[in-house]
matplotlib code that plots the C-alpha trace (Angstrom):
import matplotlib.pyplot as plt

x = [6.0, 8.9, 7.3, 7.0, 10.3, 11.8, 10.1, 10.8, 14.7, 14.7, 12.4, 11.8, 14.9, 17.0, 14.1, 14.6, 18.5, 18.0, 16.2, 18.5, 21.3, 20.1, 20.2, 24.1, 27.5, 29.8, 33.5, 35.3, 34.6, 30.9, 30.7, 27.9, 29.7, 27.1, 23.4, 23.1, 19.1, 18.1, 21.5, 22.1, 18.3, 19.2, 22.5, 20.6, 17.8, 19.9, 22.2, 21.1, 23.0, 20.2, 17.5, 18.7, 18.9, 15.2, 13.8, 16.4, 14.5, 10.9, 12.4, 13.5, 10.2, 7.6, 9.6, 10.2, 6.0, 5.2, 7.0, 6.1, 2.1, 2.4, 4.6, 2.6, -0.6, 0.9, 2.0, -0.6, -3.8, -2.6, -1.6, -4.9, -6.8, -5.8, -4.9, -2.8, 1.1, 0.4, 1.1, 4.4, 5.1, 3.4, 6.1, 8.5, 7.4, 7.8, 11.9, 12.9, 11.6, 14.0, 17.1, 18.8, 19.2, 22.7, 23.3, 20.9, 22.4, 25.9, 24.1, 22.8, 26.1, 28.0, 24.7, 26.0, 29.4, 30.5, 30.9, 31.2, 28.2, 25.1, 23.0, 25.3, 25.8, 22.0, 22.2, 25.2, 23.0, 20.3, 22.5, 22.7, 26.1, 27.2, 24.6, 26.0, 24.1, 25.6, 28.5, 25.1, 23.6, 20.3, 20.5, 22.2, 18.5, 16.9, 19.3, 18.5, 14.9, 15.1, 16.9, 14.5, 11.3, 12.8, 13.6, 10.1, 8.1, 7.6, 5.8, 3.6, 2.5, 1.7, -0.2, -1.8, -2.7, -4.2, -6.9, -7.7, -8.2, -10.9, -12.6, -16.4, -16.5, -20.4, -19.7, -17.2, -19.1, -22.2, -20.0, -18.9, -22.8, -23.3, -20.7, -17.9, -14.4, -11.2, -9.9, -13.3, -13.6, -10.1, -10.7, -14.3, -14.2, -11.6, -9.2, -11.9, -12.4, -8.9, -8.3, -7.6, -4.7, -3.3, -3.8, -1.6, 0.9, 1.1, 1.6, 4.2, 6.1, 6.4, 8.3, 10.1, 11.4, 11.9, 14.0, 15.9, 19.4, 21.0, 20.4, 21.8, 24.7, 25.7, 25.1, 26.2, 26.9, 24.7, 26.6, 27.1, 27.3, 24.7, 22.1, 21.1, 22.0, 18.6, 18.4, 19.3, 22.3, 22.9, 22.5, 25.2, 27.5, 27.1, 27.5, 30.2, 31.2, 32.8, 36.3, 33.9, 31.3, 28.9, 26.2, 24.3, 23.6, 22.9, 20.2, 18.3, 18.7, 16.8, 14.0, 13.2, 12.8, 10.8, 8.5, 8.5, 7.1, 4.8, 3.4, 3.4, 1.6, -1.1, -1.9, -2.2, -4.4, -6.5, -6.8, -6.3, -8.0, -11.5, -10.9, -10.7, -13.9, -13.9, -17.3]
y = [-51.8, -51.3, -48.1, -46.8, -48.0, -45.9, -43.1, -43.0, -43.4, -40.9, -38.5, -38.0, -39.2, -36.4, -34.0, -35.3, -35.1, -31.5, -30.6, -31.9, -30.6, -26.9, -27.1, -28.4, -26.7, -27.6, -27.9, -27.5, -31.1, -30.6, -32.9, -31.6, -30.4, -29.8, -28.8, -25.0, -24.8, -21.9, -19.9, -20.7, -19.1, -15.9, -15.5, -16.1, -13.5, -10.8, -10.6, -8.4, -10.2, -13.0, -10.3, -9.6, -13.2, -13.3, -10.3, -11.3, -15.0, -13.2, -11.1, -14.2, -16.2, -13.6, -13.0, -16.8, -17.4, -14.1, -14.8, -18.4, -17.9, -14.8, -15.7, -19.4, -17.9, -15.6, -19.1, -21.4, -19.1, -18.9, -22.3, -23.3, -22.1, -25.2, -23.8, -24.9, -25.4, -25.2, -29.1, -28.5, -25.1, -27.1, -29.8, -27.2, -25.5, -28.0, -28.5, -26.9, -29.6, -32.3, -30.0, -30.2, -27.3, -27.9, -27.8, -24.7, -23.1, -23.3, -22.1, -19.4, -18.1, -18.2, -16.0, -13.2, -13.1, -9.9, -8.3, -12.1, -13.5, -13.2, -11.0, -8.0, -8.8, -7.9, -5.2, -3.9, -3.8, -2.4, 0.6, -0.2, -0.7, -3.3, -4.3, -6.6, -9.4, -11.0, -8.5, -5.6, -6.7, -5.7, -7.6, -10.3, -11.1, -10.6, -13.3, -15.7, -15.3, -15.5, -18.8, -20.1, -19.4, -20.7, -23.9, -24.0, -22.9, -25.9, -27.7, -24.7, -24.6, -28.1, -28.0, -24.7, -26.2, -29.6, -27.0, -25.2, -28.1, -28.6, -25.5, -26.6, -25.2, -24.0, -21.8, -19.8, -19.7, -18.6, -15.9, -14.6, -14.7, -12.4, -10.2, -10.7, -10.2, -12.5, -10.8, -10.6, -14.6, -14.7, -12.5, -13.9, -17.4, -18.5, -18.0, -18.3, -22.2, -22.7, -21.1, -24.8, -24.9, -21.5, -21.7, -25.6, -23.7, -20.7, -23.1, -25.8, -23.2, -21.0, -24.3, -24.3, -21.1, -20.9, -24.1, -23.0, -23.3, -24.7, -22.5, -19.5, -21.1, -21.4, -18.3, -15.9, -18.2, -15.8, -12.6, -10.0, -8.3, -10.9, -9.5, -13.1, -14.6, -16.7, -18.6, -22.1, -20.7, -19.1, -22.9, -24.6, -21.6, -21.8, -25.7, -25.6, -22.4, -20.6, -22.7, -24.5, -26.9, -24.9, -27.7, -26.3, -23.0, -24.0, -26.8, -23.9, -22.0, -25.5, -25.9, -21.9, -22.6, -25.5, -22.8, -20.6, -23.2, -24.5, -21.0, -19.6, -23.2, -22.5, -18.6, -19.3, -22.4, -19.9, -17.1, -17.9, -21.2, -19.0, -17.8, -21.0, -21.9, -26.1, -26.5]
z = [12.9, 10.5, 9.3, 12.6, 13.3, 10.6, 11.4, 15.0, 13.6, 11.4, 12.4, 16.1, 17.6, 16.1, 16.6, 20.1, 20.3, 18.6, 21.5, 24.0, 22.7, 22.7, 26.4, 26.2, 26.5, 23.5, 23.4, 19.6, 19.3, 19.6, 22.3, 24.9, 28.3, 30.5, 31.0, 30.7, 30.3, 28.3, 28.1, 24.2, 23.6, 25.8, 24.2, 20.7, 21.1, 23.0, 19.2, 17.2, 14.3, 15.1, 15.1, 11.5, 10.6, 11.4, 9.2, 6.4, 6.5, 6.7, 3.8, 1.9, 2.2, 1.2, -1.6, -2.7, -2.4, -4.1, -6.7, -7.4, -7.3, -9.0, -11.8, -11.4, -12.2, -15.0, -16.9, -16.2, -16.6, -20.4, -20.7, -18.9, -22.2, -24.4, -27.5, -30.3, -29.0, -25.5, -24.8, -25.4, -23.6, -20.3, -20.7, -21.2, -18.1, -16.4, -17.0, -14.4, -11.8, -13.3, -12.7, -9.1, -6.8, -6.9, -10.6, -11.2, -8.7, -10.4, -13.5, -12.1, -10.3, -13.7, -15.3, -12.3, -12.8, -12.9, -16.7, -17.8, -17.4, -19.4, -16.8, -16.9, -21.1, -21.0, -18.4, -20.8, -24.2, -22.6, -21.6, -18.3, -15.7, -14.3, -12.0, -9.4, -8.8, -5.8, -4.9, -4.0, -0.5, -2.2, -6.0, -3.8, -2.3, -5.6, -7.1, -4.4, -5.0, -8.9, -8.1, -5.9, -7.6, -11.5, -9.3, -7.6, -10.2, -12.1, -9.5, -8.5, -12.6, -12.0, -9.5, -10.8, -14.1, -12.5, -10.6, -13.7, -15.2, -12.7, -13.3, -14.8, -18.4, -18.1, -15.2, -17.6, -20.9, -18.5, -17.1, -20.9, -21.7, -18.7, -20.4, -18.1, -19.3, -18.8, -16.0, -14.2, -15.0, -13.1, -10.2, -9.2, -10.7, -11.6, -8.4, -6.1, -7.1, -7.2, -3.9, -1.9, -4.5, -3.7, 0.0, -0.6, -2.4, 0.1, 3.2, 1.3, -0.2, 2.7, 4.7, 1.6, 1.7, 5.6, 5.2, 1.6, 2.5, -0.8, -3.3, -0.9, -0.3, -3.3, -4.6, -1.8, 1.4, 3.3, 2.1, 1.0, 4.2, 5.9, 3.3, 2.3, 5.9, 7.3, 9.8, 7.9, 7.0, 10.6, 11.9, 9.0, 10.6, 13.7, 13.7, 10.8, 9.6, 12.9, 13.2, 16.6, 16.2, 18.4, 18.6, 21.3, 20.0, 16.7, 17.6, 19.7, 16.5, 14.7, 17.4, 16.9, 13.2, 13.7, 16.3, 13.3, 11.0, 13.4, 14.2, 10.3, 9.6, 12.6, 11.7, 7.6, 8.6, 11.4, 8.8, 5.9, 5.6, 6.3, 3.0, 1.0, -0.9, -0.7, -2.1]

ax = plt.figure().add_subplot(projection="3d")
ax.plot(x, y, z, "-o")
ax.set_aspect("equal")
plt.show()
């Protein structure tokens, strides 16, 4: 009963008041006004600012996934092997889980400082211009991503390295007997075994990046020119960042992100689910 309690608390009651509240007129004080049904919704999907907050969040969260399992897979396949030294490049891999959002973000935004920081210093030696990390709408979204996946990477090598640990021994030497290569063992043994650990980290880390809102912040606040504005940060404005405390509009902005989620959750589960190999 406490449990339940707390989760009823914590959980459904504002999921509840969310829900409510998207069907309210606000004043500047956020207080609700009035029922206005689904006005806040119409007035949401008839922008076309929101209709470029949506592709800007797709944008952000196929990027953020990619680019943990690929970059995931490229570490922990090697690391996977055993060899001499590679106890302490896993522990070192996995750093980056014991620093905060918050504090790598900061890092991160002194690395993109214009001609100061260390990423144009490198773009500078290599012969390159200044590249403008966050001041380009397009570099702004790559920055944002390289933030998000050196924060999230550490727990997808984790849990990459705990399902190759898995992986039986005979089926690989018997697949170098029959004369098949290391990237043949990867492609059809290797990843198909491990595939109820990719299609985990596909489905968490896709919430994750739907719902990234720190790391953004931080680095460009949505900006430059909207080029990093998704929908989390489109709710923190429209609740906090417009001079009014819009309330209504931006808790229909939260229940269609929680639609989102629910929807991305069902279709990878419908589709690709079928392509996970439990046995």
């Amino acid at each position: 009963m406490p449990a339940l309690a707390f989760v009823l608390a914590f959980d459904y009651w504002p999921l509840l008041r969310t829900i409510y509240m998207s069907t309210q007129g606000t004043n500047i004080f956020g207080q609700a006004t009035g029922f206005v049904g689904l006005k806040n919704y119409a007035v949401m999907f008839a922008s076309a600012d929101f209709q470029h907050t949506l592709w800007v969040t797709l944008v952000f969260t196929v990027a953020s996934v990619a680019a943990k399992l690929v970059i995931g897979l490229a570490i922990a396949l090697p690391l996977a092997q055993r060899l001499r030294g590679t106890g302490i490049l896993r522990a070192a891999v996995l750093v980056p889980m014991a620093v905060s959002v918050a504090v790598a973000g900061l890092i991160f935004k002194a690395i993109y400082q214009p001609q100061l920081g260390a990423g144009d210093r490198v773009a500078s030696f290599l012969g390159g211009a200044e590249v403008g990390w966050l001041t380009s709408p397009d570099m702004a979204m790559v920055s944002v991503v390289a933030l998000d996946a050196w924060t999230g990477i550490g727990f997808t090598v984790l849990l990459l390295l705990a399902a190759l640990d898995g992986v039986p021994e005979d089926v690989l030497e018997a697949a170098s007997l029959d004369g098949a290569g290391p990237v043949r063992k990867a492609c059809h043994i290797t990843l198909p075994l491990i595939s109820p650990t990719l299609f985990f980290i596909v489905v968490t880390q896709s919430i994750s990046g739907l719902r990234e809102f720190t790391a953004i912040q931080i680095l460009t606040g949505g900006g430059p020119a909207n080029a990093t504005h998704t929908l989390v940060i489109d709710i923190y404005r429209t609740a906090f960042g417009g001079g009014t405390a819009d309330y209504g509009a931006s808790s229909a902005r939260g229940v269609v992100l929680l639609l989102i989620i629910l929807a991305i959750s069902i279709v990878q589960f419908r589709v690709l689910e079928k392509k996970v190999n439990y046995s």
